[in-house]
C-alpha positions as CSV (number, residue, x, y, z in Angstrom):
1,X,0.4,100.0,193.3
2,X,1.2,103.2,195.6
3,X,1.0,106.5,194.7
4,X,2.4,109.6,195.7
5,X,2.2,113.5,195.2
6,X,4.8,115.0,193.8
7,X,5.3,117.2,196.8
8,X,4.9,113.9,199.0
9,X,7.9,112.7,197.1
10,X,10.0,115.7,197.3
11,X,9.8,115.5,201.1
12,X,10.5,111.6,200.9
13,X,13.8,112.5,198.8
14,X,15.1,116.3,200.3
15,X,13.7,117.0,196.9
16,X,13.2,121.0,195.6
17,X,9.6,121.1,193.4
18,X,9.8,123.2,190.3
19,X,6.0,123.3,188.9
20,X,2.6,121.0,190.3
21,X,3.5,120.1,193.8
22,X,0.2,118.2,193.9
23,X,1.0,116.2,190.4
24,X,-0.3,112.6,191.4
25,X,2.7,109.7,190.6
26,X,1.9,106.4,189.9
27,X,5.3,104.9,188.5
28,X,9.0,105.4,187.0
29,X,9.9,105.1,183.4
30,X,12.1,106.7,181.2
31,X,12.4,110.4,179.9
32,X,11.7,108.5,176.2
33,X,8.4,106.1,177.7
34,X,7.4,107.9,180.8
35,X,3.4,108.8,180.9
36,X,1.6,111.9,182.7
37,X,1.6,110.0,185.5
38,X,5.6,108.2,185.3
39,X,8.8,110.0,187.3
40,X,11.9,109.9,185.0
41,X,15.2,111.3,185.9
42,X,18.0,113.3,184.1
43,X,20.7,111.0,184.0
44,X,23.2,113.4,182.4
45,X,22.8,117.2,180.6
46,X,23.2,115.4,177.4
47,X,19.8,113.9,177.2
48,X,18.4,117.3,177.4
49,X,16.8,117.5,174.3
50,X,14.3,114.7,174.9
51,X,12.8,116.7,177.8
52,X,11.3,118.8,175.1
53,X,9.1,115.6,173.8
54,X,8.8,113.6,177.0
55,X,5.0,112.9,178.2
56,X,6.5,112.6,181.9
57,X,4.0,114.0,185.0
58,X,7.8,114.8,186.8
59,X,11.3,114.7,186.7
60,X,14.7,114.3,188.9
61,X,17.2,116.9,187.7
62,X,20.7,118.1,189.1
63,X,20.1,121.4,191.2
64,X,21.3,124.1,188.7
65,X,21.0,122.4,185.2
66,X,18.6,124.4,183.3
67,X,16.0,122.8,181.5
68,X,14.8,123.7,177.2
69,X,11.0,123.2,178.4
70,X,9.1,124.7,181.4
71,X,6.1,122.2,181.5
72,X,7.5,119.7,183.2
73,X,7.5,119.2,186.9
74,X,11.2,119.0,188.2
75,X,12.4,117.6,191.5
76,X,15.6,119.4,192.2
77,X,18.2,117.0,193.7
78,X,21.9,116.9,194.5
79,X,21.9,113.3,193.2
80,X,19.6,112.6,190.6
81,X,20.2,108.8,190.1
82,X,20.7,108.0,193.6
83,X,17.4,109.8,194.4
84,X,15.9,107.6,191.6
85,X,16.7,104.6,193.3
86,X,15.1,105.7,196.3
87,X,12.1,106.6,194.5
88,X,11.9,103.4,192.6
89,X,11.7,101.6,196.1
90,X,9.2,104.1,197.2
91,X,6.8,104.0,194.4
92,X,7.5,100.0,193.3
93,X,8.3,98.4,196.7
94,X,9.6,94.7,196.6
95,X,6.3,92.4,198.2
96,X,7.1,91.2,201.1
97,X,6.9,86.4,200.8
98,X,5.0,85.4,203.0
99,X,6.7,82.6,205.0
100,X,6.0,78.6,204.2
101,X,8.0,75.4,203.8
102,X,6.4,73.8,200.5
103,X,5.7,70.5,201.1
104,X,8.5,69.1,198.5
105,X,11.2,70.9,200.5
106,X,13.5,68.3,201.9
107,X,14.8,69.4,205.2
108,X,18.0,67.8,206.3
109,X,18.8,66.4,210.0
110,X,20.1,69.0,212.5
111,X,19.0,72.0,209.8
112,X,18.1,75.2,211.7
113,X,15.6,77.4,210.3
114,X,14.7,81.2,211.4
115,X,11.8,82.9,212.0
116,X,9.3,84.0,208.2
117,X,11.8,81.6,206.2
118,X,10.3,80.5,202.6
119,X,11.4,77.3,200.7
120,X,9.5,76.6,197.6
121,X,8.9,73.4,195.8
122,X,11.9,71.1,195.4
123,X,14.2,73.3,197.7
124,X,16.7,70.5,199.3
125,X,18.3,71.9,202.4
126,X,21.2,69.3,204.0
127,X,22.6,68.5,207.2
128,X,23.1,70.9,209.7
129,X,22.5,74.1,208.0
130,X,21.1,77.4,209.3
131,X,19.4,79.7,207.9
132,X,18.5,83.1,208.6
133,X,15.5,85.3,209.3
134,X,13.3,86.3,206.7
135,X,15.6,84.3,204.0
136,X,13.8,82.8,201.0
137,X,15.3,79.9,198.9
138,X,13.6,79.6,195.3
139,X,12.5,76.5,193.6
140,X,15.1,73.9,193.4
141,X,18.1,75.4,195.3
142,X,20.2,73.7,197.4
143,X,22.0,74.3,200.5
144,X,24.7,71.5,201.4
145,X,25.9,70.2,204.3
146,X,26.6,72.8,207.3
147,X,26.1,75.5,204.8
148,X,25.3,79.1,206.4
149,X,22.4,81.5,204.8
150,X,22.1,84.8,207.2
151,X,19.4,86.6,207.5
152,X,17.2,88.4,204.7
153,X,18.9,86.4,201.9
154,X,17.1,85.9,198.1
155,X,18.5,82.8,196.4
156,X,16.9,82.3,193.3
157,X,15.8,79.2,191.2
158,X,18.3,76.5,190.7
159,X,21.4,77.9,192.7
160,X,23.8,75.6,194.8
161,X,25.7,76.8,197.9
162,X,27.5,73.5,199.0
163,X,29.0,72.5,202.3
164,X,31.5,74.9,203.9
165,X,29.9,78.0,202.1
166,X,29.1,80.4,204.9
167,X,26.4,83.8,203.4
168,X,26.0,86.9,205.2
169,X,22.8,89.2,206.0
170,X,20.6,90.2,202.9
171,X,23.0,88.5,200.2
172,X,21.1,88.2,196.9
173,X,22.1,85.3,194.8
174,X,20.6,85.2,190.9
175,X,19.7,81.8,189.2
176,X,21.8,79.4,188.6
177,X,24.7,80.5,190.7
178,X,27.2,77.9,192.1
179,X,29.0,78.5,195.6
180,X,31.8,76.9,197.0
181,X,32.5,74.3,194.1
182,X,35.9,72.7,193.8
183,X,38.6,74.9,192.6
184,X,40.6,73.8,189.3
185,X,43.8,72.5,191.3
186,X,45.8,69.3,190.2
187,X,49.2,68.2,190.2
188,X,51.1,67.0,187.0
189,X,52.6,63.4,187.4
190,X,53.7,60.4,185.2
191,X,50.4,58.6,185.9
192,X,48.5,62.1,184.5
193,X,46.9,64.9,186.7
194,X,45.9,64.0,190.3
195,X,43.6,66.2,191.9
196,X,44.6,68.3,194.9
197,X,41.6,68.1,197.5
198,X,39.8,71.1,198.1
199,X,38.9,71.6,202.2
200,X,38.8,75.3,202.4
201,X,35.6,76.9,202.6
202,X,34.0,80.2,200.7
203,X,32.7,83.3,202.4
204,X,30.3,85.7,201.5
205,X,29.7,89.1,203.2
206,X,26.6,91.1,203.8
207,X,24.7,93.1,201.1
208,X,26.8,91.0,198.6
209,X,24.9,90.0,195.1
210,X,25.9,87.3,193.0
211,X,24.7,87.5,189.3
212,X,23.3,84.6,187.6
213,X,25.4,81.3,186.6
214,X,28.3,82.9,188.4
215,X,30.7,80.2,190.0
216,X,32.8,81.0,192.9
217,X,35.5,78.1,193.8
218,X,35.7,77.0,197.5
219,X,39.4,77.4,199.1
220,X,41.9,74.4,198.9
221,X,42.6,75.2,202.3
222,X,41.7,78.8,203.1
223,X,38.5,80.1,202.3
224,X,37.6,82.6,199.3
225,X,35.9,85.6,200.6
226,X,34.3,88.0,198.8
227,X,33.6,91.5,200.9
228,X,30.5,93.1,201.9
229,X,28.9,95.4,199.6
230,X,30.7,93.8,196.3
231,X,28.5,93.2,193.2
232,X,29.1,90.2,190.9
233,X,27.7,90.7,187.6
234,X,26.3,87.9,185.4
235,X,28.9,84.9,184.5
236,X,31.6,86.4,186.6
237,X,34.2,83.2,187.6
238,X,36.2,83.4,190.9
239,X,38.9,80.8,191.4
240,X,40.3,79.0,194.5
241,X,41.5,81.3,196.9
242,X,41.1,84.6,196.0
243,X,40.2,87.3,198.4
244,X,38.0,90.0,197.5
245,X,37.6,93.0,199.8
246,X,34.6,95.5,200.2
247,X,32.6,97.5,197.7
248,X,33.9,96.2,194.3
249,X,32.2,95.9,191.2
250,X,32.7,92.7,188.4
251,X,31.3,93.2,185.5
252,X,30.0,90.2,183.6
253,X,32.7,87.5,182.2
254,X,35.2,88.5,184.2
255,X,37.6,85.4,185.3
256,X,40.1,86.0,188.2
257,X,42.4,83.1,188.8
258,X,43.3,81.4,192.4
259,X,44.8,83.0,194.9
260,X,44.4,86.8,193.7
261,X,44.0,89.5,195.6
262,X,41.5,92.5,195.0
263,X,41.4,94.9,197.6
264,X,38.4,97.3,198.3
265,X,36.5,99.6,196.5
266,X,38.2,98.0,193.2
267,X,35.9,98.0,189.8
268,X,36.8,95.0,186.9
269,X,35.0,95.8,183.6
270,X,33.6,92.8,181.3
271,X,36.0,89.8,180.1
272,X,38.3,91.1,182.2
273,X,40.8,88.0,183.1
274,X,43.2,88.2,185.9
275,X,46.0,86.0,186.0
276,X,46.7,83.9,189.3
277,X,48.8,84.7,192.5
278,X,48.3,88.8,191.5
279,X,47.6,91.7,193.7
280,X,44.9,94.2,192.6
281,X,45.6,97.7,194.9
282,X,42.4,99.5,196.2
283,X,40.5,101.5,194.0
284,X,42.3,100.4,191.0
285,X,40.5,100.1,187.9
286,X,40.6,97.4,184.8
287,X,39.0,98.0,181.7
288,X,37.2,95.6,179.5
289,X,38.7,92.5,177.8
290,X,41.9,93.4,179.7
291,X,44.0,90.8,180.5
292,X,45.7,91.4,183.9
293,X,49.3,89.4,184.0
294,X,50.9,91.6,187.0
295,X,50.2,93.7,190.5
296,X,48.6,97.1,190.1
297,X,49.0,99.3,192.5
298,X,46.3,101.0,194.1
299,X,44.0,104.0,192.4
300,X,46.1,102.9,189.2
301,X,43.6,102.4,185.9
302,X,44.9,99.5,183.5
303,X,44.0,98.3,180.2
304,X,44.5,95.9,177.0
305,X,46.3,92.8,176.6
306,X,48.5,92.7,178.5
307,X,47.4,94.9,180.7
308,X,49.0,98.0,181.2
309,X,48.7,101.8,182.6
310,X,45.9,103.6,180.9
311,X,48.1,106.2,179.3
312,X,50.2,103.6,177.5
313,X,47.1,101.7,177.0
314,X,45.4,104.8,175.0
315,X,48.3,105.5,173.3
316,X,48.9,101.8,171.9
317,X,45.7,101.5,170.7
318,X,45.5,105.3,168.9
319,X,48.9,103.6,167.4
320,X,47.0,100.9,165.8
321,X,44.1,102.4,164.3
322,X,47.1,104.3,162.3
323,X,48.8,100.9,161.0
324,X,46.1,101.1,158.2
325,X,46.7,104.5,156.9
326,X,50.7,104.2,157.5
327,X,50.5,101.3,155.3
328,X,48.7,102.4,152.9
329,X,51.2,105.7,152.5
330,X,54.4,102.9,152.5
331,X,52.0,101.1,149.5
332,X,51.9,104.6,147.8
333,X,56.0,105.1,148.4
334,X,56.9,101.9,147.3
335,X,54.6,102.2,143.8
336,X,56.6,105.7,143.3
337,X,59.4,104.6,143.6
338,X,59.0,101.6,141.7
339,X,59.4,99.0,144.1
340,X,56.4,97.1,143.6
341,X,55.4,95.1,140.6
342,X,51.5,93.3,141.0
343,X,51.3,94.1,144.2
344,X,54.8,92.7,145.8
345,X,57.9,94.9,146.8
346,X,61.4,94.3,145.5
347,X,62.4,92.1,148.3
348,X,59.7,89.7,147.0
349,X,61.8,88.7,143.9
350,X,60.5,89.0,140.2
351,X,56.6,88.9,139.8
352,X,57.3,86.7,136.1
353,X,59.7,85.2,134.6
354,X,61.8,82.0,135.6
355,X,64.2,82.6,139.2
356,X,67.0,84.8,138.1
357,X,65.4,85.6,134.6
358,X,64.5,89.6,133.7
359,X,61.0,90.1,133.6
C-alpha cells in the first residue's frame, strides 16, 4: 500500500497544509474511524463536532471553514469531496489485471480481441465480437454475437451484453447486469398477445457505469442509448427505446418505460417510474418514488404520484400530514355539538334501537 506525506499530498491535490506537513498517510477513512495515520474529509460544517474526537493523522476541509480543534492536520481545498476522490485513487490505486485468456474462455469464430485483454474462467465470447484494449470480462460473462466492448471496460461476474449491444471506452458494468435484452412489446389479438420482434440495437457511451442486475432493453428498431458519463445505479430498468443523454444520474429502482426521452445532465431519484413515450427536459430533477405520467420541462424539479412541480408537490404533502389533526378537531366538533353517538355522526343513523325507533 502507498504512502504519502501530507505535504506530498497537498501538492498532488492544490492542497493548503494547516499543521505537520511531513505527517506520514497511509489510507482514507472516516472522520468517526480514521487512525493517526487515515485522511478523512469534511463533508459538510455540520459534522463539525466530531473533529473534536477524531483519531485522524489529516483532514480535507473547505478553505475558510473554521475548525473547534487545532490538532489536526487540515488540507485546505476548494472542493473537499472532489479532492477526496482524487486522494482515494492516489493513496488506494485500482491494481492493474494482468492480461490472460483462462483456459475455460470460449472464444467465438471471427471474435477480435485487443491488446492486455483478461477473460476469466467460463467467460463465453460469440461470433464476431471485438473487444477493446485493456478490457477485462469476469467469470461467466457473456458477450453475444457481433457485440462491441471498447477499450478499458470492467464487466463483472455473470453479466450478459447480447448481440447488437455496442459499449464505449472504460464502461464499468456491475454483476449480473443484462444488456440489450428484448423489450416488453406485443400486440393484443383474438388469438392472445403476439410478440413484436425486437431488431434494434442498445448503445452505451464512454465512462458509462451500469449498477448490478440492471436490465437495459434493446431497441425494436432503433437502438436505446444511454450517454456518456451517465450512472445507473443498482436495479435501475430501461425499456425499449429510450434515449438517455449525457451526464445523468439513476438512482436505484428507477423504471423508465419505452420510448422516453431524458435529456442531459438529468438526475432520477430511487423508485422513480416514468411512464412511456415522455419527454424528460435537461437538467430536470425527479424525486424519489415519484411517478412521472407527463413531459417536464427542462431545469423543472418534480415530485409524488403523480408527479408534479415541487412547489405543489411540498405543499400536498404538508396538506396531508394535517388530515390527522383536522380530523381529529372535526371528531371534537361533532362530539360538542352532539352529532356523534359511539363513535358515528348523525348522518350514520341511530347507534341502537330498531330503523326508525328513538334510541
Amino acid at each position: 500500500m502507498p504512502s504519502f506525506t501530507v505535504s506530498e499530498i497537498a501538492h498532488r491535490l492544490g492542497a493548503r497544509v494547516d499543521g505537520d506537513p511531513e505527517r506520514v498517510i497511509t489510507g482514507v477513512a472516516p472522520i468517526e474511524t480514521a487512525g493517526e495515520g487515515e485522511l478523512t474529509f469534511l463533508e459538510r460544517e455540520s459534522l463539525l463536532p466530531r473533529l473534536e474526537r477524531t483519531a485522524a493523522g489529516a483532514v480535507l476541509a473547505r478553505e475558510g471553514v473554521e475548525l473547534p480543534t487545532q490538532r489536526v492536520t487540515v488540507l485546505r481545498v476548494a472542493e473537499p469531496q472532489l479532492a477526496f476522490i482524487r486522494a482515494v485513487e492516489l493513496l488506494h490505486p485500482r491494481m492493474p489485471s494482468p492480461a490472460r485468456i483462462h483456459p475455460t474462455a470460449l472464444l467465438g469464430r471471427g471474435s477480435r480481441l485487443g491488446a492486455e485483454v483478461r477473460l476469466d474462467a467460463h467467460v463465453v465470447i460469440e461470433d464476431d465480437c471485438a473487444i477493446g484494449d485493456h478490457t477485462y470480462i469476469r467469470v461467466g460473462s457473456v458477450v453475444g454475437r457481433g457485440a462491441i466492448v471498447g477499450r478499458g471496460c470492467r464487466i463483472g461476474p455473470q453479466v450478459s451484453i447480447l448481440g447488437g449491444a455496442i459499449l464505449g471506452d472504460r464502461v464499468v458494468v456491475h454483476a449480473g447486469a443484462r444488456i440489450g435484452t428484448d423489450g416488453f412489446g406485443f400486440a393484443s389479438t383474438p388469438e392472445g398477445a403476439v410478440k413484436i420482434p425486437q431488431i434494434g440495437g442498445c448503445v452505451i457511451g464512454d465512462d458509462v457505469e451500469i449498477g448490478a442486475n440492471c436490465t437495459i432493453d434493446r431497441g425494436s428498431l432503433g437502438d436505446t442509448t444511454i450517454g456518456a458519463r451517465t450512472k445507473l445505479d443498482n436495479l435501475v430498468h430501461i425499456g425499449h427505446n429510450v434515449r438517455i443523454e449525457e451526464d445523468c444520474m439513476i438512482v436505484a429502482q428507477v423504471g423508465i418505460a419505452g420510448s422516453t426521452r431524458i435529456g442531459r445532465g438529468v438526475a432520477l431519484a430511487g423508485q422513480a417510474g416514468i411512464a412511456g413515450h415522455l419527454t424528460i427536459g435537461a437538467g430536470a430533477r425527479v424525486a424519489a418514488r415519484s411517478a412521472v405520467f407527463k413531459d417536464i420541462p427542462p431545469g423543472e424539479t418534480f415530485g409524488g404520484y403523480p408527479a408534479r412541480p415541487q412547489r405543489a408537490f411540498l405543499r400536498a404533502s404538508a396538506a396531508l400530514l394535517r388530515v390527522p389533526g383536522a380530523l381529529a378537531r372535526i371528531a371534537a366538533i361533532e362530539r360538542h355539538l352532539g352529532l356523534a353517538r359511539d363513535g358515528g355522526t348523525a348522518d350514520e343513523g341511530p347507534p341502537s334501537g330498531r330503523q326508525g325507533e328513538a334510541p
